[in-house]
C-alpha atoms as an extended CHARMM CRD file, in Angstrom:
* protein
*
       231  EXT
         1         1  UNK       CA              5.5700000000       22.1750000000      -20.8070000000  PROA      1               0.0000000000
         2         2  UNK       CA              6.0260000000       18.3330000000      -21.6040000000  PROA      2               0.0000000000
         3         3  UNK       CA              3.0500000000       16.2630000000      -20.1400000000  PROA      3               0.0000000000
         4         4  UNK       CA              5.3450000000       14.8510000000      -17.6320000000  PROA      4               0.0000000000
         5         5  UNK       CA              5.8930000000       18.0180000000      -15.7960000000  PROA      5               0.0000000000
         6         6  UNK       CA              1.9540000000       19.2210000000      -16.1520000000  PROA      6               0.0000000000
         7         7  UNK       CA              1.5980000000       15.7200000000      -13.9950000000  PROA      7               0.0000000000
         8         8  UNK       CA              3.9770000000       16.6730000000      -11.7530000000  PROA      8               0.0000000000
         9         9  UNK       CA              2.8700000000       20.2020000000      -11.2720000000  PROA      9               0.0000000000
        10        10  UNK       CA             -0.8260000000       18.6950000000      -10.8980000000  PROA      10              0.0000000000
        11        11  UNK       CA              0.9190000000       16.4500000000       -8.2700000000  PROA      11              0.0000000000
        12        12  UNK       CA              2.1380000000       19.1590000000       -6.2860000000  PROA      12              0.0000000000
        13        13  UNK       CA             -1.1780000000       21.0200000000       -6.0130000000  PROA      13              0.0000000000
        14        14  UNK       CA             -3.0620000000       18.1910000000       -5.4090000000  PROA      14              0.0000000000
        15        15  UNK       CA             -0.9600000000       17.2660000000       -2.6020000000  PROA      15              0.0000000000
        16        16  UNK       CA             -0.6880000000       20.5480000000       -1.0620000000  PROA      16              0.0000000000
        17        17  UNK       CA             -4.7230000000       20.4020000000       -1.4040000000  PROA      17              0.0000000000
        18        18  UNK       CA             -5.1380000000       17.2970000000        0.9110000000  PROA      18              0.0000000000
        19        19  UNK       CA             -2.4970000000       18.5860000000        2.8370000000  PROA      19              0.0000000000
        20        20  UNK       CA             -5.0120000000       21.4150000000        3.9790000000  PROA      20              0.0000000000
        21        21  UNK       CA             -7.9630000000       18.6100000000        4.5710000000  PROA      21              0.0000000000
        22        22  UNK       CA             -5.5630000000       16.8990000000        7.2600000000  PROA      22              0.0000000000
        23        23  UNK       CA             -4.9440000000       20.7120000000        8.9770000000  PROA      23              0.0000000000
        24        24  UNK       CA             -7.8770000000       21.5110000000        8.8550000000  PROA      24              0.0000000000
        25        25  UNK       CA             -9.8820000000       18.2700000000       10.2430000000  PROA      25              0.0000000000
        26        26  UNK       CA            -11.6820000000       18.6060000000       13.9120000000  PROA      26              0.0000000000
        27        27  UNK       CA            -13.9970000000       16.9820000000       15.7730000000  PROA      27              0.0000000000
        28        28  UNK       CA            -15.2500000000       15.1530000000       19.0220000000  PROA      28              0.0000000000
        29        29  UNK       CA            -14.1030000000       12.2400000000       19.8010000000  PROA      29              0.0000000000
        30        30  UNK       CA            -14.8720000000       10.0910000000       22.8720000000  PROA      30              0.0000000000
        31        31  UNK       CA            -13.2980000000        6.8850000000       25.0550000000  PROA      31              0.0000000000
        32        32  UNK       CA            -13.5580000000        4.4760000000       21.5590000000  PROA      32              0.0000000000
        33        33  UNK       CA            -11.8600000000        6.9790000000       19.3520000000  PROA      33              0.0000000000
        34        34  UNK       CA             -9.3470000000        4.2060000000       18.4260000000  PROA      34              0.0000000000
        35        35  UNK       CA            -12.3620000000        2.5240000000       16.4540000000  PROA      35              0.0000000000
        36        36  UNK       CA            -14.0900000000        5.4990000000       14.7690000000  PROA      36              0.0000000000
        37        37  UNK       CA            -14.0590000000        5.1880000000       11.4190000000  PROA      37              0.0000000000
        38        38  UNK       CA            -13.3590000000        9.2430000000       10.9270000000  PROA      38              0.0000000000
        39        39  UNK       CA             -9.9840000000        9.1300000000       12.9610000000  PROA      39              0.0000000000
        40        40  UNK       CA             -9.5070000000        5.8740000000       10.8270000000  PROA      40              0.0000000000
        41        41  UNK       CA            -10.2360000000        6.9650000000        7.8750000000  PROA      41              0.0000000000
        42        42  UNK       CA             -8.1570000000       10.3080000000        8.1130000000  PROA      42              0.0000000000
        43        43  UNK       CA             -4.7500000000        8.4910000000        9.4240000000  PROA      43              0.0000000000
        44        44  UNK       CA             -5.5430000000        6.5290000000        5.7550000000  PROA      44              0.0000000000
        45        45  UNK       CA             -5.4120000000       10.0810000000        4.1410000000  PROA      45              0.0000000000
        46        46  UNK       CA             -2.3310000000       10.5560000000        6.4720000000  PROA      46              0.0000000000
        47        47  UNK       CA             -0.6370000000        7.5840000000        5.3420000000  PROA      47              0.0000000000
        48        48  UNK       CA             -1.7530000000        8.1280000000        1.5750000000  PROA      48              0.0000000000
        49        49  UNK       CA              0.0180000000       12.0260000000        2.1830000000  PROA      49              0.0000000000
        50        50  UNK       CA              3.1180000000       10.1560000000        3.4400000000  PROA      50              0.0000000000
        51        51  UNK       CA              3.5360000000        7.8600000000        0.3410000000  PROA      51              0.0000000000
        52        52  UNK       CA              2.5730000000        9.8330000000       -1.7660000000  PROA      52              0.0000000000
        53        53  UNK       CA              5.1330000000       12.5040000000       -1.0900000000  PROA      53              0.0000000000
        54        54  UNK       CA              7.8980000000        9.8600000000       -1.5150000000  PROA      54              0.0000000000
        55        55  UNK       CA              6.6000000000        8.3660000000       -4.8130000000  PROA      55              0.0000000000
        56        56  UNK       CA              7.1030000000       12.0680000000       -6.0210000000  PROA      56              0.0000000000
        57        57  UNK       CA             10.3000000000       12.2160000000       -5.0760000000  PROA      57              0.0000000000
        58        58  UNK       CA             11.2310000000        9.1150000000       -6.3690000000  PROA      58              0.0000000000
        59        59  UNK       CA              9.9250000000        9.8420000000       -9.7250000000  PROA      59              0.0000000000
        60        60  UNK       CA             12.0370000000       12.8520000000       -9.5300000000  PROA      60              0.0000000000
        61        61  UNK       CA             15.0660000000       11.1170000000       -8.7550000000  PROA      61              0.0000000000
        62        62  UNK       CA             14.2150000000        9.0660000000      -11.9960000000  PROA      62              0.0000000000
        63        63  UNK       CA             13.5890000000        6.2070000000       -9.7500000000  PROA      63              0.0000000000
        64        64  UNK       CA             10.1810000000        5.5420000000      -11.6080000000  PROA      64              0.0000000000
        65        65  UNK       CA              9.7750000000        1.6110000000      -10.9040000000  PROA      65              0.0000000000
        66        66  UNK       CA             10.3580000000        2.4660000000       -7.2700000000  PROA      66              0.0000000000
        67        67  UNK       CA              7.4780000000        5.2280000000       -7.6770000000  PROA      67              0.0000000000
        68        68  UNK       CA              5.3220000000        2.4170000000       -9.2410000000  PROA      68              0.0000000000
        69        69  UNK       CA              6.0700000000        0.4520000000       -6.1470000000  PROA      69              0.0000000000
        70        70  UNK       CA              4.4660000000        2.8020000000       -3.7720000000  PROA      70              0.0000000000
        71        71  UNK       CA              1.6550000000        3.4550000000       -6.1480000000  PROA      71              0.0000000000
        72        72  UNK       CA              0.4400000000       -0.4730000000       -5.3620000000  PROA      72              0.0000000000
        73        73  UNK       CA             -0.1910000000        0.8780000000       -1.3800000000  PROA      73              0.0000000000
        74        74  UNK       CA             -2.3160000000        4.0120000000       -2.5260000000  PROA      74              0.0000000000
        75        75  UNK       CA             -4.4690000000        1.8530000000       -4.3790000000  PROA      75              0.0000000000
        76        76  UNK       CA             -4.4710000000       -0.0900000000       -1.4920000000  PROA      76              0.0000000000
        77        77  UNK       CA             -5.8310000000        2.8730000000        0.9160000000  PROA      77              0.0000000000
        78        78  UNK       CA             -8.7280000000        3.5120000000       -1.6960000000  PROA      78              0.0000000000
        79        79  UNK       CA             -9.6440000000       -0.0070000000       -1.6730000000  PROA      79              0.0000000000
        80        80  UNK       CA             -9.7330000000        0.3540000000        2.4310000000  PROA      80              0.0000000000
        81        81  UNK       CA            -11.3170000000        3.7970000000        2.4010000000  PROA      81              0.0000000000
        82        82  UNK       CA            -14.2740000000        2.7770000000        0.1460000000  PROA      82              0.0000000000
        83        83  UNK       CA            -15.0090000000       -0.3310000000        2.8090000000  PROA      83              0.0000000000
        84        84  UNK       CA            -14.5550000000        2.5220000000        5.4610000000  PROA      84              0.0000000000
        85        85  UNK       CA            -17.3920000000        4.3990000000        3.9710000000  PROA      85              0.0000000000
        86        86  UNK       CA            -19.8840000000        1.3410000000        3.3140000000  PROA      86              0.0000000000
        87        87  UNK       CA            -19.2040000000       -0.3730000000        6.0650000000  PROA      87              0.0000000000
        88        88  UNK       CA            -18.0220000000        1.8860000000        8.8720000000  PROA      88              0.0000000000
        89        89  UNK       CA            -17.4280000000        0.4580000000       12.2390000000  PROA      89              0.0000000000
        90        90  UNK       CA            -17.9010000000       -3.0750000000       11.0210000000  PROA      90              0.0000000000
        91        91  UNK       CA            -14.7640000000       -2.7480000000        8.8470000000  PROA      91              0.0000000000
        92        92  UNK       CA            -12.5280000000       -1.0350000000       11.5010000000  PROA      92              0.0000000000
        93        93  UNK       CA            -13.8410000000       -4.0560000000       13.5050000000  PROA      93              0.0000000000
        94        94  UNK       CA            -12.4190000000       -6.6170000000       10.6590000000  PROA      94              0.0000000000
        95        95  UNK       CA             -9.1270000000       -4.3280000000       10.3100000000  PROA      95              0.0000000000
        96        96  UNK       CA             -8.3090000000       -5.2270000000       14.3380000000  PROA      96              0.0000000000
        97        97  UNK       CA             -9.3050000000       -8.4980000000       13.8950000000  PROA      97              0.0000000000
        98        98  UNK       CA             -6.8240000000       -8.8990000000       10.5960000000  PROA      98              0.0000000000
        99        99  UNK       CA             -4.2670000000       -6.3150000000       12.7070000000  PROA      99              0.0000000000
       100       100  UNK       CA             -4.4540000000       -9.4200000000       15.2140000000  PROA      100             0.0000000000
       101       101  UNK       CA             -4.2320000000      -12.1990000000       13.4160000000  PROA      101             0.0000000000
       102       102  UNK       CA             -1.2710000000      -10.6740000000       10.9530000000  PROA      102             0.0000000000
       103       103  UNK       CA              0.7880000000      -10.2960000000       14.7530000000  PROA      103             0.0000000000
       104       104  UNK       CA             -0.3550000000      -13.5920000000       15.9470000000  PROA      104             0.0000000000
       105       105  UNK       CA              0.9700000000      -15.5660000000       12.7980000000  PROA      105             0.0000000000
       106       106  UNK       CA              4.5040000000      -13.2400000000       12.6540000000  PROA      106             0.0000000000
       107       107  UNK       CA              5.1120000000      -14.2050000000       16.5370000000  PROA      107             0.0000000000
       108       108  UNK       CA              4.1050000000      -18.0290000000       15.7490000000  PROA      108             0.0000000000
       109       109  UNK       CA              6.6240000000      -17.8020000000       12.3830000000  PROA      109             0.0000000000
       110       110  UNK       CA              9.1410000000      -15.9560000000       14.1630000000  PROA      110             0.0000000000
       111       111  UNK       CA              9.1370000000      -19.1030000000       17.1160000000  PROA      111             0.0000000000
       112       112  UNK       CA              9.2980000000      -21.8140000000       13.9450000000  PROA      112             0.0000000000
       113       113  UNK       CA             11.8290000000      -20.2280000000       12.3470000000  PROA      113             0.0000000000
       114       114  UNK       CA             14.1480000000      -19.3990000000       15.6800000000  PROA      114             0.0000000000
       115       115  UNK       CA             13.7270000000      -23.6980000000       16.5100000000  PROA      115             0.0000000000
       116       116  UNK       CA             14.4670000000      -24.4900000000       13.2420000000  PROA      116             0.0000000000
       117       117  UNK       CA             17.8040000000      -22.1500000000       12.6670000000  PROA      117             0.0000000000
       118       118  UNK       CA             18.8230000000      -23.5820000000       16.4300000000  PROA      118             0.0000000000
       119       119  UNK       CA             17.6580000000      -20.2320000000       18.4880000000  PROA      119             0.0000000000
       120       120  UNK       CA             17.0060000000      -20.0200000000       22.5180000000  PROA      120             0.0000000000
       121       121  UNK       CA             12.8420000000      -20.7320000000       22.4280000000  PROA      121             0.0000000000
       122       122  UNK       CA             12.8130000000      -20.5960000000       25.6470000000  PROA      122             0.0000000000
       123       123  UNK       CA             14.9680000000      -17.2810000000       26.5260000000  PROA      123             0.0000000000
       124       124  UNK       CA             13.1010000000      -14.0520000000       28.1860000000  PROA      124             0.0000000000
       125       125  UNK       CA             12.2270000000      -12.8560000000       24.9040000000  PROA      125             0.0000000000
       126       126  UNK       CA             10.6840000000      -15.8700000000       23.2040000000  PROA      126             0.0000000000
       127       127  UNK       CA              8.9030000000      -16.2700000000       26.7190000000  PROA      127             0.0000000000
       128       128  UNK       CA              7.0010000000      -13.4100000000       26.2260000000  PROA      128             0.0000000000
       129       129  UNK       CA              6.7260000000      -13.7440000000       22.7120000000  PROA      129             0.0000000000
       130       130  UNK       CA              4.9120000000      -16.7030000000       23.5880000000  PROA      130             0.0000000000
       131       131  UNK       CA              2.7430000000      -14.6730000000       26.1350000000  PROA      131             0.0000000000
       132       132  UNK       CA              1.8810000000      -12.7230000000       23.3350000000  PROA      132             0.0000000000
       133       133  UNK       CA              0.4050000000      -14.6120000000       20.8810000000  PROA      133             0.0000000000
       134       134  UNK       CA             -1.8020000000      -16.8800000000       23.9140000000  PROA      134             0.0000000000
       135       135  UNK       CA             -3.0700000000      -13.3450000000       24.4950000000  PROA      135             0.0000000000
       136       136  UNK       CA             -3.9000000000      -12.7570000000       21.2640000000  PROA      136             0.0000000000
       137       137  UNK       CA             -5.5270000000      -16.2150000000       20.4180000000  PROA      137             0.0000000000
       138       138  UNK       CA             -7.4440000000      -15.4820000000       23.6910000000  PROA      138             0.0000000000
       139       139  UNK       CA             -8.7510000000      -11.9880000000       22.9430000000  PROA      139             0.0000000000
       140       140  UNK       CA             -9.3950000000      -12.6930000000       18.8610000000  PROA      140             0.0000000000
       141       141  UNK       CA            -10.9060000000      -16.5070000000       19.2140000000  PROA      141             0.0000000000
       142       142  UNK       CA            -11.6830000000      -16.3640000000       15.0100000000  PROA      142             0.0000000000
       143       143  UNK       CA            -10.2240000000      -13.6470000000       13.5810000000  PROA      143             0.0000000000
       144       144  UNK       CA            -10.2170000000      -13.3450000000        9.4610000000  PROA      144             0.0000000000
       145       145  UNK       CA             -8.3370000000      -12.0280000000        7.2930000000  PROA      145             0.0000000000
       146       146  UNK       CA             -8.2620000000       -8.7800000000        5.0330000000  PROA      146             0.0000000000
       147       147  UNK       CA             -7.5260000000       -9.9770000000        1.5860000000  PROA      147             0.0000000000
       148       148  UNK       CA             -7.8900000000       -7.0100000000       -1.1430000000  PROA      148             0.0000000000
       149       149  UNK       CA             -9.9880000000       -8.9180000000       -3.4680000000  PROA      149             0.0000000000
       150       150  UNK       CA            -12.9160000000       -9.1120000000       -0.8580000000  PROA      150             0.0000000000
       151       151  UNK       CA            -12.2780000000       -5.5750000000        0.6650000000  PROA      151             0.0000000000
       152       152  UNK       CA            -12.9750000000       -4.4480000000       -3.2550000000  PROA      152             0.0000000000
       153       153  UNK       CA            -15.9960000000       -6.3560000000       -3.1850000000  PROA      153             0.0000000000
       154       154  UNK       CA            -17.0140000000       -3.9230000000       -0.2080000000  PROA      154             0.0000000000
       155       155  UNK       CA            -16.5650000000       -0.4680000000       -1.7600000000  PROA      155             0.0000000000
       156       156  UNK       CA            -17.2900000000        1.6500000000       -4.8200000000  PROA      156             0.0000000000
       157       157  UNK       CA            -13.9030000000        1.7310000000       -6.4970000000  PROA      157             0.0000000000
       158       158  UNK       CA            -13.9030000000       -2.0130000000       -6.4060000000  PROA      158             0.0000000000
       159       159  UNK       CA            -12.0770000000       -1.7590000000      -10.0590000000  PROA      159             0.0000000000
       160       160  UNK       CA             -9.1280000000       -0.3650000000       -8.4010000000  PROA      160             0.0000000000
       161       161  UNK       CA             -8.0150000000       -3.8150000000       -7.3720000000  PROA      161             0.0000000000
       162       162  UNK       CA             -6.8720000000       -4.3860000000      -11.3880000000  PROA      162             0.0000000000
       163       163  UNK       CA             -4.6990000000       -1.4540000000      -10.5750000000  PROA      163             0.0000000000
       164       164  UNK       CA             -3.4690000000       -2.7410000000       -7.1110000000  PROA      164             0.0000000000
       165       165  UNK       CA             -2.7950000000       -6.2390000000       -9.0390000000  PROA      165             0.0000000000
       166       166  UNK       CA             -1.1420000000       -4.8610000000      -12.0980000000  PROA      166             0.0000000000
       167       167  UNK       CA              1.1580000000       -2.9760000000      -10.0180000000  PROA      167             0.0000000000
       168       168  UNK       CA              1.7170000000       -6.2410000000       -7.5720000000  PROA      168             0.0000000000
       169       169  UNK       CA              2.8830000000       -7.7900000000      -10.8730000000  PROA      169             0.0000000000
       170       170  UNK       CA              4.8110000000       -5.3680000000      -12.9400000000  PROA      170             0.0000000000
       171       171  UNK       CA              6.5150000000       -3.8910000000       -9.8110000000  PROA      171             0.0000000000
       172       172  UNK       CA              5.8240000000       -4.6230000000       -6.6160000000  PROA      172             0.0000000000
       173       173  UNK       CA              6.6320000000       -8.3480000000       -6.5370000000  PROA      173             0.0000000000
       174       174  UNK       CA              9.8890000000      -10.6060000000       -7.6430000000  PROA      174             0.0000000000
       175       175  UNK       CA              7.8480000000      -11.5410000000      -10.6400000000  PROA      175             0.0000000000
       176       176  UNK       CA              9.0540000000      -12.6720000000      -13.8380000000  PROA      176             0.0000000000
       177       177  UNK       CA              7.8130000000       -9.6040000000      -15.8230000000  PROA      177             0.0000000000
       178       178  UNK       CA              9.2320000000       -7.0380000000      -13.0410000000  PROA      178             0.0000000000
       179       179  UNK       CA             12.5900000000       -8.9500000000      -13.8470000000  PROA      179             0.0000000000
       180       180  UNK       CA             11.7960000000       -8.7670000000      -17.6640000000  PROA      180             0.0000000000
       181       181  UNK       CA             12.3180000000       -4.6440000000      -17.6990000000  PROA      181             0.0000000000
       182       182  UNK       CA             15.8460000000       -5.4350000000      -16.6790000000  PROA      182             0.0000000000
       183       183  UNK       CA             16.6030000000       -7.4810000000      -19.6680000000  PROA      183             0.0000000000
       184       184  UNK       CA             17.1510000000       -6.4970000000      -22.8610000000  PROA      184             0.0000000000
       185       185  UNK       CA             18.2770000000       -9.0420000000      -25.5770000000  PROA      185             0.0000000000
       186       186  UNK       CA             19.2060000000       -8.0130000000      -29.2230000000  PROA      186             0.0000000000
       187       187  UNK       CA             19.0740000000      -10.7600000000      -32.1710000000  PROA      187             0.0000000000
       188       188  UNK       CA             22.9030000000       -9.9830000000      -33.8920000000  PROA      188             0.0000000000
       189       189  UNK       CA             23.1050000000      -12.7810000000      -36.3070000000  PROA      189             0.0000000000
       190       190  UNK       CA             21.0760000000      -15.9020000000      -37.3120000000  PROA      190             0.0000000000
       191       191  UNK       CA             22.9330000000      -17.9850000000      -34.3960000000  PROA      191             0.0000000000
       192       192  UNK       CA             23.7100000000      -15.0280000000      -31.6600000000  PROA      192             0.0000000000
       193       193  UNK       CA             21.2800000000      -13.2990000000      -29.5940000000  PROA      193             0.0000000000
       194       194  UNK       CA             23.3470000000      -10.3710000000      -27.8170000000  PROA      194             0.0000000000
       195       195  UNK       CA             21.5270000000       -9.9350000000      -23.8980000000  PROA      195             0.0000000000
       196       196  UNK       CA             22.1680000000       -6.9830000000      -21.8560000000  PROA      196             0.0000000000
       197       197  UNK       CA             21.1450000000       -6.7990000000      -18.2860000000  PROA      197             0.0000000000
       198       198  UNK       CA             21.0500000000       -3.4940000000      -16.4510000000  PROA      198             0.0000000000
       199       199  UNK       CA             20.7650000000       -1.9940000000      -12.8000000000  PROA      199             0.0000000000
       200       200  UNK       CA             17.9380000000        0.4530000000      -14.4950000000  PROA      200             0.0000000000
       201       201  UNK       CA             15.3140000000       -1.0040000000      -14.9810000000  PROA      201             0.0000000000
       202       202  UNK       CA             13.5710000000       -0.0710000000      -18.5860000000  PROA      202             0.0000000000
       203       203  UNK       CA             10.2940000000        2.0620000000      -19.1080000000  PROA      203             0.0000000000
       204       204  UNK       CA              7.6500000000        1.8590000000      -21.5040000000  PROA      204             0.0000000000
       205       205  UNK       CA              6.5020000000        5.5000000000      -23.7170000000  PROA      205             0.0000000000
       206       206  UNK       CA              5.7470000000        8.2510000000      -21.6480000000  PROA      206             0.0000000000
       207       207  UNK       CA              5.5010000000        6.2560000000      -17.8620000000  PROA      207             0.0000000000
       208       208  UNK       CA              7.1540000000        8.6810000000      -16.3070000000  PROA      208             0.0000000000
       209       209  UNK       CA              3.9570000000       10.7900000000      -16.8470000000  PROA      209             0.0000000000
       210       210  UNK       CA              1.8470000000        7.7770000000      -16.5270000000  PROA      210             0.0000000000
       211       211  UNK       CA              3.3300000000        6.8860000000      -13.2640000000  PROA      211             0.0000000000
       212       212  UNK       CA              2.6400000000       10.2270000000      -11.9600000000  PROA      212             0.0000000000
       213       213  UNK       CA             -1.1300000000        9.8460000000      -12.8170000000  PROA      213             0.0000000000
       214       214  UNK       CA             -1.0640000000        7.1490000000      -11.7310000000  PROA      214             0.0000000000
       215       215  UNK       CA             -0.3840000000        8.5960000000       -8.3340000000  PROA      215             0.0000000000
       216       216  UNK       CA             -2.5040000000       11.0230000000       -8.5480000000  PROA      216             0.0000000000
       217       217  UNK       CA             -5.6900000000        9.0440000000       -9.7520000000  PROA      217             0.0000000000
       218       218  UNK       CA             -5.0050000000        7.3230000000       -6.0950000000  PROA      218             0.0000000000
       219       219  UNK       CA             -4.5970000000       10.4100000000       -4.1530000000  PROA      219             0.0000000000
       220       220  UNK       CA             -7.2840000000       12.3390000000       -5.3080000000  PROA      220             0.0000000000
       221       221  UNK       CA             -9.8460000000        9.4880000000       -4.7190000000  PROA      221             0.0000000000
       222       222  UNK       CA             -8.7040000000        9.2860000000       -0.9530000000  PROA      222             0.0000000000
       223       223  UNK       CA             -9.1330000000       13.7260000000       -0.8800000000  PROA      223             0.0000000000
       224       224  UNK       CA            -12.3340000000       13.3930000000       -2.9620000000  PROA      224             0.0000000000
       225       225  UNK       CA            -13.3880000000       10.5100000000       -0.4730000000  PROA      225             0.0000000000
       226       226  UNK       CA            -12.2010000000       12.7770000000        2.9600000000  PROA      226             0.0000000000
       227       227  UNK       CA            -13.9490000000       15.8080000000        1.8830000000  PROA      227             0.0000000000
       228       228  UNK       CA            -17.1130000000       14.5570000000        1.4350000000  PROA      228             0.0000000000
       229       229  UNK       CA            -16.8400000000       13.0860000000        4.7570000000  PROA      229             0.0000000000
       230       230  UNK       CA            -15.6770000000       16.1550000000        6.6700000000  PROA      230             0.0000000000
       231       231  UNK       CA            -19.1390000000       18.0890000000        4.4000000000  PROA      231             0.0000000000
């Protein structure tokens, strides 16, 4: 068995594992259940599940960049889920707060852009798009942002973030070295440099199994993380 399918048999157990936490999970919850860090912290593990599954299959489909790309949001979650756990209530708290002002500064874009481009402001629809973000600005007078430097700062897997940032840079983003693995160039002669540039992005030595780790390394932190809070 080549170390690529070990990870992706390892992959499969793992996430049929967590997939048992989520059925399994119970418990009381009252008239704030929207803010309790348990029901939080297990629609993380939900979300986690979710991507996860479709990183797999996109490393199946020999989509492995792709994969990479939706390994960047499970480091994510772990970053989040490690703030959960230190700082509980506090930290759903800060997630509303950033959940408000992320939805304020789309609806005050969305107006800026619509005036600029020569779109109705002033239509039913930017009317209440309007009374949406004055009732936002009056409910959340200062909120702050979530940036995932300072939620690592919060947590004990704070060393993730290299992770989250590597994979912001090599595949995530429209960055010059995510463009790079679509470019290969080939010196043919003193004077001529051949360049080829393909849909397919290349891959390094053994990322396919690397990527699936990768994955995995992510996952199992969040299952690790939601068993020892349903103990």
């Amino acid at each position: 068995m080549t170390d690529e399918q070990k990870a992706l048999e390892f992959a499969d157990k793992l996430y049929a594992s967590a997939m048992n936490v989520v059925g399994a999970a119970t418990g009381r919850i009252d008239n704030k259940w929207k803010h309790d860090p348990k029901i939080i912290g297990l629609t993380i593990l939900c979300r986690t599940l979710s991507t996860f599954k479709a990183a797999l299959i996109l490393v199946r489909a020999s989509q492995v960049m792709e994969a990479r790309m939706l390994a960047r949001p499970l480091y994510e979650n772990c970053l989040w889920i490690a703030a959960l756990r230190e700082r509980r209530t506090k930290f759903v708290e800060e997630m509303v707060e950033d959940d408000a002002l992320n939805r304020k500064t789309l609806g005050q874009i969305t107006m800026k852009l619509t005036a600029q481009h020569g779109g109705d402001v002033n239509n039913s629809g930017a009317m209440l798009l309007r009374q949406i973000i004055r009732e936002l600005a009056d409910t959340y007078k200062d909120p702050k942002k979530l940036h995932a430097s300072d939620v690592a700062a919060m947590g004990v897997v704070g060393l993730y973030y290299v992770d989250y940032t590597r994979l912001s840079l090599d595949s995530l983003h429209c960055s010059v070295t995510a463009l790079g693995r679509h470019i290969k160039s080939e010196r043919v002669s003193e004077n001529r440099t051949m360049v080829n540039i393909s849909v397919e992005p290349q891959l390094h030595n053994d990322e396919i199994a690397k990527t699936v780790r990768h994955l995995c390394r992510a996952k199992a932190t969040l299952y690790q993380s939601k068993m020892r809070n349903s103990q």
